[in-house]
KEMARZA-683016 format. One record per residue (C-alpha): residue in three letters; chain; x, y, z. Coordinates in steps of 0.05 Angstrom, whole numbers. Example, Ala and Ser with C-alpha at 12.3 -4.5 7.8 and 13.67 -1.06 7.14 Angstrom:
{site "Ala"; "A"; {246; -90; 156}}
{site "Ser"; "A"; {273; -21; 143}}
END
This chain:
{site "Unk"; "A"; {183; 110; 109}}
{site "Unk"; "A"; {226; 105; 43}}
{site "Unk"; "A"; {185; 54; 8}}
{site "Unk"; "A"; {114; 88; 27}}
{site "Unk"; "A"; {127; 153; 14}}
{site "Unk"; "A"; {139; 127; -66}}
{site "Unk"; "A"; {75; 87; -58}}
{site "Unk"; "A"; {35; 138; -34}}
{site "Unk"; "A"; {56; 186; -94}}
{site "Unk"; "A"; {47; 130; -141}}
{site "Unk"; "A"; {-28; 109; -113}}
{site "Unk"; "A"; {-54; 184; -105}}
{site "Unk"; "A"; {-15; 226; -152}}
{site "Unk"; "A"; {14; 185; -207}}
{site "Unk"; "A"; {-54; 181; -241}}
{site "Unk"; "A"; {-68; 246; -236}}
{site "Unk"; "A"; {-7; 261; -268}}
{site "Unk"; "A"; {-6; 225; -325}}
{site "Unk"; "A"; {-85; 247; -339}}
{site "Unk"; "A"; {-61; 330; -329}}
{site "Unk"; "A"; {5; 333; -332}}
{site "Unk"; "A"; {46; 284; -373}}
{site "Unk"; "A"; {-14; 285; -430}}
{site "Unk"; "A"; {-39; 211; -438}}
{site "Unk"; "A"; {-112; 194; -440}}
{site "Unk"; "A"; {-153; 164; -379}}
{site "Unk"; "A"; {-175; 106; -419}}
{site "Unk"; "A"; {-90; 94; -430}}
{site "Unk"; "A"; {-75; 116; -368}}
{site "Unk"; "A"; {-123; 54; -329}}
{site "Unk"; "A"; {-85; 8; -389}}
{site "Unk"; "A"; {-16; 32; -363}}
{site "Unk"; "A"; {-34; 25; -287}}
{site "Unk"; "A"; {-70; -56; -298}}
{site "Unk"; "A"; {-19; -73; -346}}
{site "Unk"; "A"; {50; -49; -297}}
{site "Unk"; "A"; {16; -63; -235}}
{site "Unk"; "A"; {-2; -133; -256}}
{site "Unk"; "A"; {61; -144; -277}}
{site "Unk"; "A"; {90; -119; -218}}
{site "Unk"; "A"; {34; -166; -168}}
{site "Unk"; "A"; {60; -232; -205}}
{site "Unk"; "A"; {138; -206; -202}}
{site "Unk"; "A"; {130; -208; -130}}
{site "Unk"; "A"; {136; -281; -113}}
{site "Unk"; "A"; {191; -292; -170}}
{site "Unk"; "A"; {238; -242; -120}}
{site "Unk"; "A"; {200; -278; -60}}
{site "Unk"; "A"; {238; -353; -82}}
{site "Unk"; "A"; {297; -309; -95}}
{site "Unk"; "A"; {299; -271; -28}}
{site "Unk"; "A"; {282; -337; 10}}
{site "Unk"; "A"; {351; -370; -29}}
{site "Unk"; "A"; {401; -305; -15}}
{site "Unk"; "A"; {461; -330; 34}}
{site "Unk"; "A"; {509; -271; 52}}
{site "Unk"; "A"; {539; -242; 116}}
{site "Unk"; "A"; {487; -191; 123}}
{site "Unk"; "A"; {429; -240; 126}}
{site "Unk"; "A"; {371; -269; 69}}
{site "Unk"; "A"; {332; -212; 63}}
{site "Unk"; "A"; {369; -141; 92}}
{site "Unk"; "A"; {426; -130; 39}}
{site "Unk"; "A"; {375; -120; -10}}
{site "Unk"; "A"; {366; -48; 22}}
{site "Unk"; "A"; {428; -33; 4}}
{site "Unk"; "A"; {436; -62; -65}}
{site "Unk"; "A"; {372; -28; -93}}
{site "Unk"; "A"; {369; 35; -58}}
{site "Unk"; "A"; {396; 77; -110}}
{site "Unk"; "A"; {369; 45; -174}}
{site "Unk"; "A"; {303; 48; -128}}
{site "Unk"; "A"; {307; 125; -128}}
{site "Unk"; "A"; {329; 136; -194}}
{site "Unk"; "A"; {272; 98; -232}}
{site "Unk"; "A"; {222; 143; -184}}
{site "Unk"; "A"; {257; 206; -226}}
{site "Unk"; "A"; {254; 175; -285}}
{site "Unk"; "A"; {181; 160; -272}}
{site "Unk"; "A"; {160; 227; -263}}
{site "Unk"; "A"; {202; 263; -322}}
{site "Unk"; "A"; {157; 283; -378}}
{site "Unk"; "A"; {195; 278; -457}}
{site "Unk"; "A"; {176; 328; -502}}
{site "Unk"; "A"; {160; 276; -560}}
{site "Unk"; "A"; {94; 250; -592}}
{site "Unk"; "A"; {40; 216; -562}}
{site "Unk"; "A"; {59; 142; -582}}
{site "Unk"; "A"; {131; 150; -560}}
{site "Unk"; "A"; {108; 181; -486}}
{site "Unk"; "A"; {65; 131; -481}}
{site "Unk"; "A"; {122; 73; -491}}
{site "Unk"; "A"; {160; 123; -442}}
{site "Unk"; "A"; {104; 115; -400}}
{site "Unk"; "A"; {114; 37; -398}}
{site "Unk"; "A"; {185; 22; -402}}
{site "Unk"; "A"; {191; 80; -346}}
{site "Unk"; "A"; {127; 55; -295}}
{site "Unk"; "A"; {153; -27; -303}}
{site "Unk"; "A"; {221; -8; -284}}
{site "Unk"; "A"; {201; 36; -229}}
{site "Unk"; "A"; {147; -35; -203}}
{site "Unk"; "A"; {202; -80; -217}}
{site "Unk"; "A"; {264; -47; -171}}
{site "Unk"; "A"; {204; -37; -122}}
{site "Unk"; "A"; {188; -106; -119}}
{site "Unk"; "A"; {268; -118; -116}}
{site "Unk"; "A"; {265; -77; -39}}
{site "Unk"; "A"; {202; -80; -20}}
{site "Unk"; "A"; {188; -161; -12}}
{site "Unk"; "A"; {263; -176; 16}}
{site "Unk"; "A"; {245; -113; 66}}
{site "Unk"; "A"; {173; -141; 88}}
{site "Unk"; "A"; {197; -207; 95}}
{site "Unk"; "A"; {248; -182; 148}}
{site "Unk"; "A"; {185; -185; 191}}
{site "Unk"; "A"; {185; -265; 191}}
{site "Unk"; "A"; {273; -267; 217}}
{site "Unk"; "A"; {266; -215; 275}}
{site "Unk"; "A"; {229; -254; 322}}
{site "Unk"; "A"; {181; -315; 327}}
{site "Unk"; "A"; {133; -295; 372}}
{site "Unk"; "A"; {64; -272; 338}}
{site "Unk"; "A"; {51; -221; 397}}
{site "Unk"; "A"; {119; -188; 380}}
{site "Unk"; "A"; {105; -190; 304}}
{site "Unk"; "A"; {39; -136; 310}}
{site "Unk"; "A"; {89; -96; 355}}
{site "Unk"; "A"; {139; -87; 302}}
{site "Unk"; "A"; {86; -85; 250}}
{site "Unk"; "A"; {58; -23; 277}}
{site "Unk"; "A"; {129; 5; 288}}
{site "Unk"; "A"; {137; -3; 213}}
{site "Unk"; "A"; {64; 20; 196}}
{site "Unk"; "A"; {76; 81; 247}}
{site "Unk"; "A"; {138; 106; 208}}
{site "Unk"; "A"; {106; 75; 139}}
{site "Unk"; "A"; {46; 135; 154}}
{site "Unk"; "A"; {92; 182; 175}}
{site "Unk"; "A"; {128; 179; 107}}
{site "Unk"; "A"; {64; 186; 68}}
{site "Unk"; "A"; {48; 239; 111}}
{site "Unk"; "A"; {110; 284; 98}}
{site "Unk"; "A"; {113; 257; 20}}
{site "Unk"; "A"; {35; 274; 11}}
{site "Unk"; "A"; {31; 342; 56}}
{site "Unk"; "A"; {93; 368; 18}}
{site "Unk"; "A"; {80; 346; -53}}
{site "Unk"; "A"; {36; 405; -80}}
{site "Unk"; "A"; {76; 463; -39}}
{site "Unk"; "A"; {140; 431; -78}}
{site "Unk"; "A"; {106; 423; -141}}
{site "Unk"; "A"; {82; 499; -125}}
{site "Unk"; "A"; {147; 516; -107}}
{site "Unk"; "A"; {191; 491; -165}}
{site "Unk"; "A"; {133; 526; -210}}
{site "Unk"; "A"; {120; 595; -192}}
{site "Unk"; "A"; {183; 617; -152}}
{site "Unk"; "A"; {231; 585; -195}}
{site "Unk"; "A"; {187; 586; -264}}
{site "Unk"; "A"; {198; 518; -285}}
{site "Unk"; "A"; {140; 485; -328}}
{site "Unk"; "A"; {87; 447; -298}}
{site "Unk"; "A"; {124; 385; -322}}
{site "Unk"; "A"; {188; 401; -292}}
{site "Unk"; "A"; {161; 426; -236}}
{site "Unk"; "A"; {124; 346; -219}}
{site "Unk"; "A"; {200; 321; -239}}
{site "Unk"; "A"; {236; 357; -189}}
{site "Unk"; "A"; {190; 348; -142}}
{site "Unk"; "A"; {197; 274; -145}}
{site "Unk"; "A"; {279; 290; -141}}
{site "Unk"; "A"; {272; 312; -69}}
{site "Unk"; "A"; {226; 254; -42}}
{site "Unk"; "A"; {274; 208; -80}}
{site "Unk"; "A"; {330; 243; -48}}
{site "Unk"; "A"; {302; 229; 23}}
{site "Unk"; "A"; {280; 158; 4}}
{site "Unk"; "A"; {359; 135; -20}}
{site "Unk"; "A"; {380; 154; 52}}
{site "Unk"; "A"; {324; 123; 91}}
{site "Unk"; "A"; {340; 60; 55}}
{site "Unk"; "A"; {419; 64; 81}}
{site "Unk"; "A"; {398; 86; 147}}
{site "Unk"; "A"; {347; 18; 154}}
{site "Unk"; "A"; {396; -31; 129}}
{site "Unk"; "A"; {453; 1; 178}}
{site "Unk"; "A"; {408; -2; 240}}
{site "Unk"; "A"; {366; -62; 229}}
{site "Unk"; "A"; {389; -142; 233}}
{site "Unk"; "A"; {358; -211; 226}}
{site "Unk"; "A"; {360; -243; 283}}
{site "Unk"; "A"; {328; -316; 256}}
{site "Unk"; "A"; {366; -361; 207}}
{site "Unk"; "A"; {300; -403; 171}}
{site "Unk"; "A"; {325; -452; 114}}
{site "Unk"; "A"; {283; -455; 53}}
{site "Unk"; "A"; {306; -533; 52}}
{site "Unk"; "A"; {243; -560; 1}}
{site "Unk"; "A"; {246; -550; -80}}
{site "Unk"; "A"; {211; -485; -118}}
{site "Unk"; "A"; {154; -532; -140}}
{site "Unk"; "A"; {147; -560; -65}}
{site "Unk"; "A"; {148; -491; -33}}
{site "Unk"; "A"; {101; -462; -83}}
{site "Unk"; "A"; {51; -528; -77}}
{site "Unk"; "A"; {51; -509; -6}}
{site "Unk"; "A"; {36; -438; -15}}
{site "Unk"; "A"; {-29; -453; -57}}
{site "Unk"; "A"; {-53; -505; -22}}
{site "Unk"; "A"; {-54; -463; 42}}
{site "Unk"; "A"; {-121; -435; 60}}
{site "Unk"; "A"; {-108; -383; 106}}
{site "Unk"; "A"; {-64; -349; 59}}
{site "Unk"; "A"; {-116; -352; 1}}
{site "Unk"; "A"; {-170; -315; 49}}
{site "Unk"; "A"; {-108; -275; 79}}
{site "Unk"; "A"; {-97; -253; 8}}
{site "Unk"; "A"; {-172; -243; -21}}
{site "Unk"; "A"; {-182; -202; 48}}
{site "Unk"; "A"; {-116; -162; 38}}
{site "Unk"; "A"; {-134; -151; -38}}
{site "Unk"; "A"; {-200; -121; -24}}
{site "Unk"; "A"; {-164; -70; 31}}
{site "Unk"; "A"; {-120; -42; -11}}
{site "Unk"; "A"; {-168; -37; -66}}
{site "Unk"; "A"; {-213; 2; -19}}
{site "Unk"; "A"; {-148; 45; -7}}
{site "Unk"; "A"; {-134; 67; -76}}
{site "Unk"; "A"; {-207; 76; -94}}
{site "Unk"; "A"; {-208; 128; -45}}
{site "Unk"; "A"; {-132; 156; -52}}
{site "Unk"; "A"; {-130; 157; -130}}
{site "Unk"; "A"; {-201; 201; -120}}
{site "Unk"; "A"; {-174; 247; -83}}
{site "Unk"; "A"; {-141; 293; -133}}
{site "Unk"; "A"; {-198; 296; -173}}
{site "Unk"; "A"; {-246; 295; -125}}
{site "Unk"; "A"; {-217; 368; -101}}
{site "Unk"; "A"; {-206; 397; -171}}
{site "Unk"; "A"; {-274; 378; -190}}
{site "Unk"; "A"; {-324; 382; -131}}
{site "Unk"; "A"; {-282; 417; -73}}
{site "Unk"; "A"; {-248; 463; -118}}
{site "Unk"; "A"; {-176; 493; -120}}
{site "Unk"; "A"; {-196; 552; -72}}
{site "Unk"; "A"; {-241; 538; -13}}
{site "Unk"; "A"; {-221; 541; 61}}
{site "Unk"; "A"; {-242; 521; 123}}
{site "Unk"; "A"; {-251; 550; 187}}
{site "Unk"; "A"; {-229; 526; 248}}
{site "Unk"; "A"; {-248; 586; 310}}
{site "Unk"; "A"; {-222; 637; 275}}
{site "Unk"; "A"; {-175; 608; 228}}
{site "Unk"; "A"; {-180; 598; 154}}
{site "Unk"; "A"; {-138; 546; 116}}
{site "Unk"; "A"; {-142; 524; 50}}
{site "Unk"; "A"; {-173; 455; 35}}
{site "Unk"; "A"; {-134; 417; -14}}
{site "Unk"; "A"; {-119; 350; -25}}
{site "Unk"; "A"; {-50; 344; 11}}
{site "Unk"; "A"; {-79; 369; 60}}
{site "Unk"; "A"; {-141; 321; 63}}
{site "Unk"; "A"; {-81; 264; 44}}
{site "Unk"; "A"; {-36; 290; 102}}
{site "Unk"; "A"; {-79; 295; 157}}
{site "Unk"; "A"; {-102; 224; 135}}
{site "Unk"; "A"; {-35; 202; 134}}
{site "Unk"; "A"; {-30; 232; 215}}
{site "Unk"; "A"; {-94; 195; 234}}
{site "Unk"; "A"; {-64; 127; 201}}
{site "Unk"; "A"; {-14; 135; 245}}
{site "Unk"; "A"; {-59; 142; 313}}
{site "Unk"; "A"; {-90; 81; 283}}
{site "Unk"; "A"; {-23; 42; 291}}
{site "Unk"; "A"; {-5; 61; 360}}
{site "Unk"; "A"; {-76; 27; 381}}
{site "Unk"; "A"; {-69; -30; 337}}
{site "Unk"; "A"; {-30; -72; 382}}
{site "Unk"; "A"; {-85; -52; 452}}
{site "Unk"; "A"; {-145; -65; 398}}
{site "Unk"; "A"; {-113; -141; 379}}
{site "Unk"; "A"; {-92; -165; 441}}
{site "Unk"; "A"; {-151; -134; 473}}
{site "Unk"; "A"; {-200; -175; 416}}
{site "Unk"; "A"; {-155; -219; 375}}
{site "Unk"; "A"; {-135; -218; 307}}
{site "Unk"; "A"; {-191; -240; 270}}
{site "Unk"; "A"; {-247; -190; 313}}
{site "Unk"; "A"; {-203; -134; 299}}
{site "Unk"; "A"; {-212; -140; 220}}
{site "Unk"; "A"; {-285; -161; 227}}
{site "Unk"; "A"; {-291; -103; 269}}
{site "Unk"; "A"; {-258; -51; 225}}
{site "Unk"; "A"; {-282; -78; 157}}
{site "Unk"; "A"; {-357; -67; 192}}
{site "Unk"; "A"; {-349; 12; 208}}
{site "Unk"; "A"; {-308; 30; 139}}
{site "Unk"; "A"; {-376; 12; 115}}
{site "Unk"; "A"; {-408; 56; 162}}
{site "Unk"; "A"; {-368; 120; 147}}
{site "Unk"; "A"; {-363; 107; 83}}
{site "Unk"; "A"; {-433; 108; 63}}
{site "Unk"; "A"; {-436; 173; 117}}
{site "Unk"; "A"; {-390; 215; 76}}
{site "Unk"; "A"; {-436; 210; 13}}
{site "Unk"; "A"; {-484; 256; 56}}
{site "Unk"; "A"; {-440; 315; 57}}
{site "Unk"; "A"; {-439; 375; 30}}
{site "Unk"; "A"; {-378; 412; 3}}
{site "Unk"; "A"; {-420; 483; -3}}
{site "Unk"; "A"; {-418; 494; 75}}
{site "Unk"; "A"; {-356; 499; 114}}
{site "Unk"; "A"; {-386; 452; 163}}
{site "Unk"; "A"; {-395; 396; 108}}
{site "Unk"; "A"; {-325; 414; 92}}
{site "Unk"; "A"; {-300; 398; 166}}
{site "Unk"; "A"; {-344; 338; 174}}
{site "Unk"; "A"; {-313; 317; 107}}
{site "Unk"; "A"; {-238; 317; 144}}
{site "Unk"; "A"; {-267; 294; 210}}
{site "Unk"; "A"; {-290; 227; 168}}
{site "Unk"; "A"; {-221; 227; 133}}
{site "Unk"; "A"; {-191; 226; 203}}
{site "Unk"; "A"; {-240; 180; 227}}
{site "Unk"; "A"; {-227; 128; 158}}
{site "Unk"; "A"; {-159; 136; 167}}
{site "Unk"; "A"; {-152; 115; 237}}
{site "Unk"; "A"; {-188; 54; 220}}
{site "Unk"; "A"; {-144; 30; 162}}
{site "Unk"; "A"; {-88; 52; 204}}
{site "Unk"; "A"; {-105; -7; 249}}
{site "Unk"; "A"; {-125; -45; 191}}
{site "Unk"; "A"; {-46; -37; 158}}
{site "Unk"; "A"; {0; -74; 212}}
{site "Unk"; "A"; {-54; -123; 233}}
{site "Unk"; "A"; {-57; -153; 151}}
{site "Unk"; "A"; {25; -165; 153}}
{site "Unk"; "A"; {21; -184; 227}}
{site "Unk"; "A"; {-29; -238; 205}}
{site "Unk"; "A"; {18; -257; 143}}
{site "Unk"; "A"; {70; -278; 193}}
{site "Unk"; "A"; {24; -325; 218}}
{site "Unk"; "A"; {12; -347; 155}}
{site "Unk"; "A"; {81; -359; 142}}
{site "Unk"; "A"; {93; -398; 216}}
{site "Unk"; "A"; {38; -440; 199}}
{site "Unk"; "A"; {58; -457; 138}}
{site "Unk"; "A"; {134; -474; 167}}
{site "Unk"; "A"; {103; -522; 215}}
{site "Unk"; "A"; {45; -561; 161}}
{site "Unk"; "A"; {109; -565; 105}}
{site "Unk"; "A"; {167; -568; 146}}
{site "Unk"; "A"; {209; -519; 112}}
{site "Unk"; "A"; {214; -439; 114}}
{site "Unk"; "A"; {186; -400; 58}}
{site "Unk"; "A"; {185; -330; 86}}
{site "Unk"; "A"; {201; -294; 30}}
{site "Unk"; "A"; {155; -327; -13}}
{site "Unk"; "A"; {94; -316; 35}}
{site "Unk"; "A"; {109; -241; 41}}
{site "Unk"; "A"; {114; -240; -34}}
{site "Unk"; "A"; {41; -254; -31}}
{site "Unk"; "A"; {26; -191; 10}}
{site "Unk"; "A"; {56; -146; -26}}
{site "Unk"; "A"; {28; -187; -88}}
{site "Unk"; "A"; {-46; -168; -58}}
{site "Unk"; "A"; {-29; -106; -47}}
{site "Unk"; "A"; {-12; -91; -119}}
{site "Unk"; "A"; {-72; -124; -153}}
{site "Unk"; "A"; {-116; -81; -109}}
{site "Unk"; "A"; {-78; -21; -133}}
{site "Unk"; "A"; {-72; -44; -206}}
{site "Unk"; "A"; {-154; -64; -203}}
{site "Unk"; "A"; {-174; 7; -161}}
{site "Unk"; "A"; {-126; 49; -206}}
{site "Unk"; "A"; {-148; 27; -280}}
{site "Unk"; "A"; {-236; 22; -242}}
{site "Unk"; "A"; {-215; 103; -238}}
{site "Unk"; "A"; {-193; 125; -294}}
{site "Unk"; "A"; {-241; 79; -336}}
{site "Unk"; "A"; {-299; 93; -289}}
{site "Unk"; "A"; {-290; 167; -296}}
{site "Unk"; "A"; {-277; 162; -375}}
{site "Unk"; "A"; {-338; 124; -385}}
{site "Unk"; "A"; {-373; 174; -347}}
{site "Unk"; "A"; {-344; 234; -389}}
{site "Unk"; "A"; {-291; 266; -347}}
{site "Unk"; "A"; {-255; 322; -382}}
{site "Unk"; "A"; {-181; 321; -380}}
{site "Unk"; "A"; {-144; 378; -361}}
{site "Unk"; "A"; {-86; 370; -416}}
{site "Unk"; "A"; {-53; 414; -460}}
{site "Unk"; "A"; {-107; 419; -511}}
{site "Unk"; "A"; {-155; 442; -466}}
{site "Unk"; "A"; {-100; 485; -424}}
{site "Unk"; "A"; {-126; 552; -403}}
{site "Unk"; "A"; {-202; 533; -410}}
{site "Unk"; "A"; {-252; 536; -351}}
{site "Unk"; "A"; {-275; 461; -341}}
{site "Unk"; "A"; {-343; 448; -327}}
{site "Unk"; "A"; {-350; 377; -310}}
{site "Unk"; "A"; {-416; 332; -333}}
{site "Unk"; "A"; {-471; 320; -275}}
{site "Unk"; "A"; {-454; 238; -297}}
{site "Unk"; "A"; {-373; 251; -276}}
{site "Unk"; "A"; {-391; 287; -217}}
{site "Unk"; "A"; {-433; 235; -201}}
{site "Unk"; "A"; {-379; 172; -210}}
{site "Unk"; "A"; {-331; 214; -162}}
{site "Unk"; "A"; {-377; 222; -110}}
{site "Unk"; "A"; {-392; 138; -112}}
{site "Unk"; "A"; {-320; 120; -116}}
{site "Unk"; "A"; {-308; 159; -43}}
{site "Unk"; "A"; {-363; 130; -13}}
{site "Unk"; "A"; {-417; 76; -43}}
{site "Unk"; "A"; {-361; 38; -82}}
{site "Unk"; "A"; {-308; 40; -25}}
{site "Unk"; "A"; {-360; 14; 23}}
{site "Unk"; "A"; {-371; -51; -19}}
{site "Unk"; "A"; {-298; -65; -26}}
{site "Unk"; "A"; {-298; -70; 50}}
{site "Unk"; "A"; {-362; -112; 57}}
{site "Unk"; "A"; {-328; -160; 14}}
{site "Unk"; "A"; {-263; -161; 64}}
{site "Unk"; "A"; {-307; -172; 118}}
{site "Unk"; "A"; {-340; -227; 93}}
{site "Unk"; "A"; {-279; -259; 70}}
{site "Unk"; "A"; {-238; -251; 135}}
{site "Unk"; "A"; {-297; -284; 173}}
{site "Unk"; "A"; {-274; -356; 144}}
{site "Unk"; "A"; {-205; -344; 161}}
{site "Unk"; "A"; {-188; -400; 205}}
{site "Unk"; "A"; {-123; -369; 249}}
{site "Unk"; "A"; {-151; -358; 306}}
{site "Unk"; "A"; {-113; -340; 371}}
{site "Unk"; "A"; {-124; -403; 409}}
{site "Unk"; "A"; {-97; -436; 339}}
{site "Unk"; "A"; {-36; -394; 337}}
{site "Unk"; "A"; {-15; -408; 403}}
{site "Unk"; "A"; {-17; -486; 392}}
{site "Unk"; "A"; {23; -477; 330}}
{site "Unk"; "A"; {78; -420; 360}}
{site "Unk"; "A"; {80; -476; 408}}
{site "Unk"; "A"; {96; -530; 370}}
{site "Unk"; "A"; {145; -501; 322}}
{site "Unk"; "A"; {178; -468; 370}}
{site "Unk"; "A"; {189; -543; 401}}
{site "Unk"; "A"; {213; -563; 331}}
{site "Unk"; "A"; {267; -505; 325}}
{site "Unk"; "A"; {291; -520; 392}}
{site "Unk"; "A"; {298; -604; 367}}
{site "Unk"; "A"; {327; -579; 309}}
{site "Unk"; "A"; {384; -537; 340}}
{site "Unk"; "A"; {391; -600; 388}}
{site "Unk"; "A"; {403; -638; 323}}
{site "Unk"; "A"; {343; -682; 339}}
{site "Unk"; "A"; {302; -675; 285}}
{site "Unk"; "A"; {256; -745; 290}}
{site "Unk"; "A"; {236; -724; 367}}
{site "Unk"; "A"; {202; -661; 345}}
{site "Unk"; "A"; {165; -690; 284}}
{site "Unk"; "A"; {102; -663; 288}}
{site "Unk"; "A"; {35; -669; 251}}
{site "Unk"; "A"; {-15; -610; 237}}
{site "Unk"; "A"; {-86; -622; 231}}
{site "Unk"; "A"; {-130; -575; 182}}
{site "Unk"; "A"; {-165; -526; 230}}
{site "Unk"; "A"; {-239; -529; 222}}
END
């Protein structure tokens, strides 16, 4: 919950924010958002080897909840506090403030997803507790994303703090929550595997990019998230522009207003339906199906949203009912990609003989950055190139009209450009070769090896693992 409730904000609001409220250009802000995220994609596997070589009574990977839960919380503040200083020195704020935040996320984050690989060994059990963690995961985003514009509202008009403040305290109560979440998962969770990074750093990372699966694991996994954060880091402007900051819908006889948290939240709600019938969906079709499947019908809706209509209330509902719909599917999309990672990181243990957990988790949350780093700065250049008009403070108080061209690039990058991200998963995903029949042979086997090896009789479970076609 802790560490998606941050992410969330940072995908869908943070560049928003620094476009409208913290003052930097668009054509900066997509510098700021390639350059940290980067940064923070190759930092990943550098805290990977480290996590993989922690020893302590609490376990490899679990102490690091409680050793960077408070710096974690902090830098989110600090991330979300606005200077009052020039333009060059808020824009070195900007930096200094967004690596730090990237850099103590990558510090929790990897240890935390590579807990996945110590609690049990069976792949089954591994998209269980994925979807337990995606479940929760949604359910953060859900109450960070719902709540994030009342609080912002809040903060601004009943207590008549500026619109600046107003984002900064805002991100004081998430962070709050967040710092407690973190202390309540390292205080109820425990590793229940002890794997032994026994090779060097050059033999474990020779074995990481010479694995196959895990390079189509990772293109496939790169090109979900990017299809994520086309779509989420759209949102904000996609309302303020096209929807507009007033309309309702009506449901019966009901009339709520249609705003992005709202269109985030409920999408946050359906992601979580989508993990409760990710683990019937896999063992029903496998693994590989599954993402074939869903990769094949985000392309589908995707391209059906572009027909709607915001003028009518009914384009407006069919516009949430394909948000709900979307959402479901990436919902059973989110525990499936780490669930598959695990395999990854078994079959890597049984080809090399040694565990790198750490450093094959690394790589998700390595994927998942560079599709957030790539979709974040496509926005913000697409939509400068295409003459978006910044709400800032020299334009404050003026009734934006945006050009038929930017109107234009937001309606292709929630639809048209989304729905290519996902062809390329899908055809990615259909080379990957871990298959369930080949993930039951190689369970089997290493399972047999960490039974010889607790027997001390290493040389009778020597194995060898051929390539799968």
């Amino acid at each position: 919950m802790a560490s998606s409730m941050f992410w969330k904000v940072f995908s869908y609001y943070l560049p928003f924010f620094y476009a409208n409220v913290f003052g930097i250009s668009l054509v900066d802000t997509g510098i700021l958002l390639l350059v940290t995220r980067i940064w923070d994609a190759v930092s990943d596997p550098m805290m990977g080897v480290v996590a993989d070589r922690t020893k302590t009574r609490w376990g490899k990977y679990r102490p690091y909840l409680l050793w960077v839960a408070a710096p974690f919380s902090i830098c989110g503040i600090l991330l979300f506090t606005t200077p009052e200083w020039g333009y060059a020195a808020k824009l070195v704020w900007a930096y200094v403030t967004y690596i730090l935040m990237m850099t103590v996320y990558t510090g929790i984050n990897v240890p935390y997803g590579a807990m996945l690989g110590v609690i049990t060994d069976n792949s089954a059990e591994k998209t269980v507790f994925s979807s337990y963690r995606m479940f929760f995961a949604y359910a953060g985003s859900f109450i960070a994303l719902f709540a994030w514009d009342p609080l912002c509202s809040m903060f601004k008009d009943s207590f008549g703090f500026s619109l600046q403040s107003s984002w900064q305290f805002a991100m004081i109560v998430i962070a709050v929550c967040c710092f407690v979440l973190f202390l309540l998962c390292f205080s109820l969770t425990r590793e229940k595997l002890t794997t032994v990074s026994t090779a060097s750093l050059g033999s474990d990372i020779k074995a990481l990019v010479t694995n196959k699966p895990w390079w189509l694991l990772n293109g496939a996994s790169l090109c979900f998230n990017l299809f994520n954060t086309v779509r989420g880091a759209t949102v904000a402007f996609f309302f303020a522009d096209i929807i507009g900051g007033e309309q309702h819908i009506i449901i019966f006889t009901l009339s709520i207003l249609f705003y992005s948290g709202l269109f985030l939240g409920v999408g946050e709600v359906a992601n979580m339906v989508g993990v409760a019938l990710a683990v019937p969906i896999t063992n029903r079709f496998g693994k590989k199906p599954t993402f074939i499947l869903v990769d094949a019908l985000l392309i589908i809706f995707s391209v059906l949203f572009f027909t709607l209509s915001p003028a009518s209330n009914a384009g407006l509902l069919l516009m949430l009912l394909l948000q709900v719909v979307i959402s479901v599917l990436t919902g059973v999309m989110a525990p499936l990609v780490w669930s598959m990672y695990a395999d990854v990181s078994d079959y890597s243990e049984l080809k090399t003989s040694t565990a790198s957990t750490g450093l094959i988790f690394s790589s998700a949350s390595m994927a998942q950055k560079f599709g957030g780093a790539i979709g974040g700065a496509a926005v913000m250049w697409l939509l400068s190139g295409c003459g978006y008009v910044e709400r800032n403070d020299s334009n404050a108080g003026l009734d934006i009209v945006q050009p038929d061209s930017a109107i234009s690039c937001l309606w292709m990058l929630m639809t048209f450009i989304p729905a290519g991200v996902a062809l390329l998963s899908l055809v990615i995903v259909w080379f990957y070769p871990l298959d369930t029949k080949e993930m039951n042979r190689i369970v089997n086997e290493l399972h047999l090896r960490r039974e010889a090896v607790t027997d001390g009789s290493v040389k009778a479970a020597e194995t060898h693992i051929v390539e799968p076609d």
